[in-house]
N, C-alpha and C positions, 0 to 999 in steps of 0.2 A: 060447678063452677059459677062464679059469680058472671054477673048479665055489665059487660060495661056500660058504664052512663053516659046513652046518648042518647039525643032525641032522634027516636025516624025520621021525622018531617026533613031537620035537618040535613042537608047532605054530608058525604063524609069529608070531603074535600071540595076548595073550591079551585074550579076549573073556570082558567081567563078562557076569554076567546082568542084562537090560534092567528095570528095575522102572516100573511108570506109577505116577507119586505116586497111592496112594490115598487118595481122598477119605474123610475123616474120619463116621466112625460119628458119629452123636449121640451126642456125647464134650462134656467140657466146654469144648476150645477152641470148637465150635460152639454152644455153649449161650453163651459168652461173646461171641461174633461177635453172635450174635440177639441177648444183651443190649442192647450196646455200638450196636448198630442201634436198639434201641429205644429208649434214651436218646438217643440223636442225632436222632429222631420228635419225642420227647418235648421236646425241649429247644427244636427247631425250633418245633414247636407253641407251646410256652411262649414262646417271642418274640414271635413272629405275635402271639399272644393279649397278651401286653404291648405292644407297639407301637400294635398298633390301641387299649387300651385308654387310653396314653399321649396318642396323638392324640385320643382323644375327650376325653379331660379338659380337657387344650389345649382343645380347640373350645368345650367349655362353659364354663371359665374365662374365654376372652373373652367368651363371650356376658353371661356374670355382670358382666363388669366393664363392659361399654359399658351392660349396662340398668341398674345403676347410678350410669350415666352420667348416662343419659337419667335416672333418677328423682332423682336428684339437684338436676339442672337443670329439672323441671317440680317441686319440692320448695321452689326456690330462687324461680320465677316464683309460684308459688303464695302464698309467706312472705311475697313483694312485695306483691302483691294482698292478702292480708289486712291484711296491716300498713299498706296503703294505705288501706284501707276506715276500719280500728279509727282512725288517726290523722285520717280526716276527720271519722268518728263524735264520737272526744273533741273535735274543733275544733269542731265542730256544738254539741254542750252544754255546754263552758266559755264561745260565745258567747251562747247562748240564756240561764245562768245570771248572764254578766254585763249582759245588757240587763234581767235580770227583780232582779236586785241596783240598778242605776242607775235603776228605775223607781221601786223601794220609796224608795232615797236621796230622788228628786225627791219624791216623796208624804209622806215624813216630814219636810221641809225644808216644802214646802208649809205641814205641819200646822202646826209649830210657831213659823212666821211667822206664821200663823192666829191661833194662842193665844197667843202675846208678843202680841198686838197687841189682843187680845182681854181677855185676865186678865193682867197683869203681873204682880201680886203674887202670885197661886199660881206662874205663871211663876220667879219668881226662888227661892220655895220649893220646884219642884219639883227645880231647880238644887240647890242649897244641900243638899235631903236624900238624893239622888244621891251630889254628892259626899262626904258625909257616913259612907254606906254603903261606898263603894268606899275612904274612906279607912279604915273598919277591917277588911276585907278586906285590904286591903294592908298593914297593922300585924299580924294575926294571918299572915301569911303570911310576914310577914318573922321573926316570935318562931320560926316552925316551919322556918324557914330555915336556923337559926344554932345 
């Protein structure tokens, strides 16, 4: 067999030299590594810490709004009851007011059947200066009228 052409001296191959990546000194790519780790700590933390505080507001916002609910609705049963009370109260003393007005009516009717029957002529005089009175009340109220 034929001898290949090469020279001995030559090597056959060439071989780099092997370098093993070295790992970086506390340099600033590693200063920025540990940043970049830290904000992504911190960012994380800062959700967590939002979320949860998201949810709780949520929880207390319902809470605010159903006891709202509820105070509204014993607010509403409450308004009933008094306004039930006050409206039997007023019924209560515009009847009491009008049996004590319909008692005086009958006792002043009494009376004065009494005394027509009794004096007629003061009777008719006491008519007569009544209206007398009442009609210049009524002329002075009409002048201040107009």
């Amino acid at each position: 067999m034929a001898d290949p052409l090469r020279n001995p001296s030559e090597p056959d191959f060439t071989v780099e030299p092997f370098a093993e990546p070295a790992l970086p000194a506390k340099t600033a790519d590693v200063r920025e590594l540990e940043s970049r780790d830290r904000d992504r700590r911190l960012v994380n933390a800062a959700e967590s810490v939002g979320s949860t505080l998201g949810s709780a507001v949520g929880t207390i916002r319902d809470k605010v709004q159903s006891g709202l609910k509820v105070v509204k609705k014993r607010s509403a049963e409450k308004s009933a009851t008094v306004a039930g009370q006050v409206k039997e109260q007023a019924n209560r003393r515009i009847q009491e007011l009008s049996d004590t007005a319909q008692r005086r009516i009958s006792t002043l009717r009494v009376r004065a059947h009494e005394f027509s029957q009794e004096r007629p002529a003061e009777f008719v005089l006491a008519i007569g200066g009544i209206a007398m009175v009442a009609g210049i009340i009524l002329r002075l109220w009409r002048s201040n009228r107009d």
